[in-house]
Backbone as a ProteinNet text record, in pm:
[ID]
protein_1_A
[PRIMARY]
XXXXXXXXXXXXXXXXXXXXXXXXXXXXXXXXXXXXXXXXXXXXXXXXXXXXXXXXXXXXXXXXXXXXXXXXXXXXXXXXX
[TERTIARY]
2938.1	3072.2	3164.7	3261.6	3368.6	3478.5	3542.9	3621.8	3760.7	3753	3873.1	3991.3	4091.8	4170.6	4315	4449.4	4518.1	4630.6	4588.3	4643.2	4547.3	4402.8	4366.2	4448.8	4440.9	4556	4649	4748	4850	4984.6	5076.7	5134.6	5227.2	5399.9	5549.1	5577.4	5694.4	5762.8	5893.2	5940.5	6104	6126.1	6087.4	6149	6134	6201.4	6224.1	6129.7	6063.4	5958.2	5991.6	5947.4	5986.5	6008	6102.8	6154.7	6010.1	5900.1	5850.5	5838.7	5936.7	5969.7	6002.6	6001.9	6079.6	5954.5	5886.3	5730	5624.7	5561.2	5478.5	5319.6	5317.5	5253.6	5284.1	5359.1	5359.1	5324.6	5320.5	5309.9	5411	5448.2	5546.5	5529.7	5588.4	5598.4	5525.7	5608.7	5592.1	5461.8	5347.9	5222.8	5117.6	5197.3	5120.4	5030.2	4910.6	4805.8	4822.3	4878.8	4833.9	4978.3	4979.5	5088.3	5234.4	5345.9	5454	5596	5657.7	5760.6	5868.7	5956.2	6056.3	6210.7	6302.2	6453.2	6479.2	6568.7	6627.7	6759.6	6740.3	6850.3	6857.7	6739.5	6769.5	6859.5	6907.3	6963.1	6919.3	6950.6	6951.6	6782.3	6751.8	6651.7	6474.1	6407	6257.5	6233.3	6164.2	6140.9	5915.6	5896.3	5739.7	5770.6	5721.7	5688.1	5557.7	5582.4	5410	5370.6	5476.2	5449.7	5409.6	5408.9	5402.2	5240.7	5167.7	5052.8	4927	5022.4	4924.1	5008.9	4906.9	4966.6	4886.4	5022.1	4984.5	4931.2	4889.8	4825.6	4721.4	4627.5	4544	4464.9	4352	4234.1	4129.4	4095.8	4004	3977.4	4053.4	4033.4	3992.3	4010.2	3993.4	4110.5	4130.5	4266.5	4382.7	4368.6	4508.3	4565.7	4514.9	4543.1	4550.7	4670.4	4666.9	4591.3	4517.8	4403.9	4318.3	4233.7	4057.9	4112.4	4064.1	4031.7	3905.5	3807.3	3667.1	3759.3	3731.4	3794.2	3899.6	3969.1	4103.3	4180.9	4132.7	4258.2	4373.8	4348.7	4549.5	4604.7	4556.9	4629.3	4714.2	4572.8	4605	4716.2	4732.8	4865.6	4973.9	4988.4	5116.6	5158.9	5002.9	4986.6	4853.1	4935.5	4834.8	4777.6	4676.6	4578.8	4502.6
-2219.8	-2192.1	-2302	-2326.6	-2462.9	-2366.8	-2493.6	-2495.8	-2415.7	-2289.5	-2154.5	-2166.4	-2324.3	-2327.8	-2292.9	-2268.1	-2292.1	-2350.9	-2463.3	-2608.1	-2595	-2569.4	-2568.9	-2470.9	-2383.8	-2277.2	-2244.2	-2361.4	-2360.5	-2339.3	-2309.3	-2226.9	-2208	-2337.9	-2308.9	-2171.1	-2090.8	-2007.8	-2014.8	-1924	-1939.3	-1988	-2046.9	-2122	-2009.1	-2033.4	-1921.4	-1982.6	-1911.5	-1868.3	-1911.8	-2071.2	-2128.8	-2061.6	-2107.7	-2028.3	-2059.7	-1965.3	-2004.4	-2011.4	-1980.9	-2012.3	-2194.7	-2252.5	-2393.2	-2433.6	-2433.1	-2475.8	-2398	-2496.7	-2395.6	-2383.4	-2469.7	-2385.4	-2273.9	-2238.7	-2094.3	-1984.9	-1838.9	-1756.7	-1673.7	-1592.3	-1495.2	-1356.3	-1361.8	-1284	-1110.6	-1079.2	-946.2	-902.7	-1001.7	-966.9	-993.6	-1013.3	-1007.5	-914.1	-878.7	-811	-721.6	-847.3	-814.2	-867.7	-970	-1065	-1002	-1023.6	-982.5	-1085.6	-1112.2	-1162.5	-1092.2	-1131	-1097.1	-1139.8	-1048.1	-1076	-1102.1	-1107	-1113.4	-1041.9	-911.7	-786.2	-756.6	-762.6	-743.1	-804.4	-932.2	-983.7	-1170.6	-1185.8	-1340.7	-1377.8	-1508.7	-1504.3	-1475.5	-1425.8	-1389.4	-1476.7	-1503.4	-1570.1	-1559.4	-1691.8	-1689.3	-1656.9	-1572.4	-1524.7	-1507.5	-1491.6	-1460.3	-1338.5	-1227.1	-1098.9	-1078.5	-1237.2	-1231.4	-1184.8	-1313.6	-1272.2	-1192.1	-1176.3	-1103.7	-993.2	-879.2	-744.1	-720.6	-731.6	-718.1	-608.9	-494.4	-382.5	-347.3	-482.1	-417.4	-527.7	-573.4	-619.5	-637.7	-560.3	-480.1	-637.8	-710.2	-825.7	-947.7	-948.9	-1099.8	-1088.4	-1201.6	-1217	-1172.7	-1034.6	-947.4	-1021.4	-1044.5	-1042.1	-956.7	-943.2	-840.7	-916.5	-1020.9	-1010.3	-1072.3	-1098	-1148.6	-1306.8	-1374.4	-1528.7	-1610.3	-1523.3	-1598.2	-1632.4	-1709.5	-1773.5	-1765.9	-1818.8	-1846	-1765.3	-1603.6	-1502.1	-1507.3	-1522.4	-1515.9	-1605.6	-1707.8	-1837.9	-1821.2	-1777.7	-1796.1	-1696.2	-1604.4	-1498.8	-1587.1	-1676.2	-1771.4	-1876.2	-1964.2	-2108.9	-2088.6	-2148	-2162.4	-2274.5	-2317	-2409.8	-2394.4
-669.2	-716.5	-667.7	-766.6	-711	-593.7	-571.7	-487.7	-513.4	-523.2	-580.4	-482.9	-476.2	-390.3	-445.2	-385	-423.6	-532	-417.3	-521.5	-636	-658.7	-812	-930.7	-899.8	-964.4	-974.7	-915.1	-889.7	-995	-1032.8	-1107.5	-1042.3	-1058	-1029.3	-1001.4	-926.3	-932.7	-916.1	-959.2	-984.5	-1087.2	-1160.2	-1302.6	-1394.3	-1501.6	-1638.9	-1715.4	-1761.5	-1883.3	-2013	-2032.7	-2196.1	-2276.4	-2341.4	-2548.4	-2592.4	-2590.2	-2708.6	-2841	-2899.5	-3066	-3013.9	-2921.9	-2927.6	-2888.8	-2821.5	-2735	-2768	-2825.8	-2934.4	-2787.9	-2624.3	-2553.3	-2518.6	-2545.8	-2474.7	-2537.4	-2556.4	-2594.5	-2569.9	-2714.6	-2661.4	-2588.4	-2465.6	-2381.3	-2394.4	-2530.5	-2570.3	-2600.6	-2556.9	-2642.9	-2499.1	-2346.4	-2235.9	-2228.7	-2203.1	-2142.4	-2034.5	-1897.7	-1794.9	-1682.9	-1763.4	-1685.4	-1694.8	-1615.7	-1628.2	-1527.5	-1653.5	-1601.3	-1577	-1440.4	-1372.5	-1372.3	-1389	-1413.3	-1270.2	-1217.8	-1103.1	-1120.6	-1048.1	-1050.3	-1179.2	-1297.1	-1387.7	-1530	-1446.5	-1548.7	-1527.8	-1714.6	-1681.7	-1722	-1724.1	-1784.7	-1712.4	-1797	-1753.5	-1712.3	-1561.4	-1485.3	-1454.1	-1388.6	-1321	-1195.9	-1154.1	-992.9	-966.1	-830	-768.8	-832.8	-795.9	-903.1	-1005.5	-1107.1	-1263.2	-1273.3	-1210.4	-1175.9	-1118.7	-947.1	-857.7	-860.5	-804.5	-802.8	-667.4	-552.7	-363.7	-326	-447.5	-379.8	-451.5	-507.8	-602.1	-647.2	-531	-546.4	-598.4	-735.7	-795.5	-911	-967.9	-1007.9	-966.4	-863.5	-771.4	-641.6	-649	-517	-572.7	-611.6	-634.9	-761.9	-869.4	-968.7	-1047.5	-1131.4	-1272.8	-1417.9	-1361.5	-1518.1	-1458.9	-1491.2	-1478.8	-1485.8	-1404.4	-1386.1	-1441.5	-1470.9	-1588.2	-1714	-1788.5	-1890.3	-1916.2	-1812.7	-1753.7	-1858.3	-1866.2	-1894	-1890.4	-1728.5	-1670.2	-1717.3	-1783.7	-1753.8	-1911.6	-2000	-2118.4	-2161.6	-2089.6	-2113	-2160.8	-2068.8	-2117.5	-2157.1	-2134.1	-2174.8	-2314.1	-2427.8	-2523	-2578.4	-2464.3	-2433.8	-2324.7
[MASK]
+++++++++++++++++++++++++++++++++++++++++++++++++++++++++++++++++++++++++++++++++

């Protein structure tokens, strides 16, 4: 098995979640699986957090992820490529 580090999977936080009608990588939001983006107090725009991804009480996927990491699932939630 490779090297399942960090820095390989690495993935900004804090930044807002591309228009995708303007960026045709992305995917629109409304059709997530697993993944979930975050407002801050509820307002203002959908944001990437650690939260988007991992879920801190629930191991059952891997390293506390909310989707499967074999054919980079998680990834593809939001990047379409």
């Amino acid at each position: 098995m490779g090297n399942l580090t960090l820095s390989y999977y690495y993935n900004p936080i804090g930044i807002a979640y591309p228009d995708h009608t303007t960026n045709a990588g992305y995917h629109d939001p409304a059709g997530f699986q697993g993944v979930q983006l975050v407002q801050i107090n509820g307002a203002g725009p959908e944001r990437v957090e650690c939260s988007s991804c991992h879920e801190p009480h629930n191991d059952s996927l891997g390293p506390f992820l909310r989707r499967e990491l074999g054919e980079s699932l998680i990834c593809l939630e939001c990047h379409n490529k």
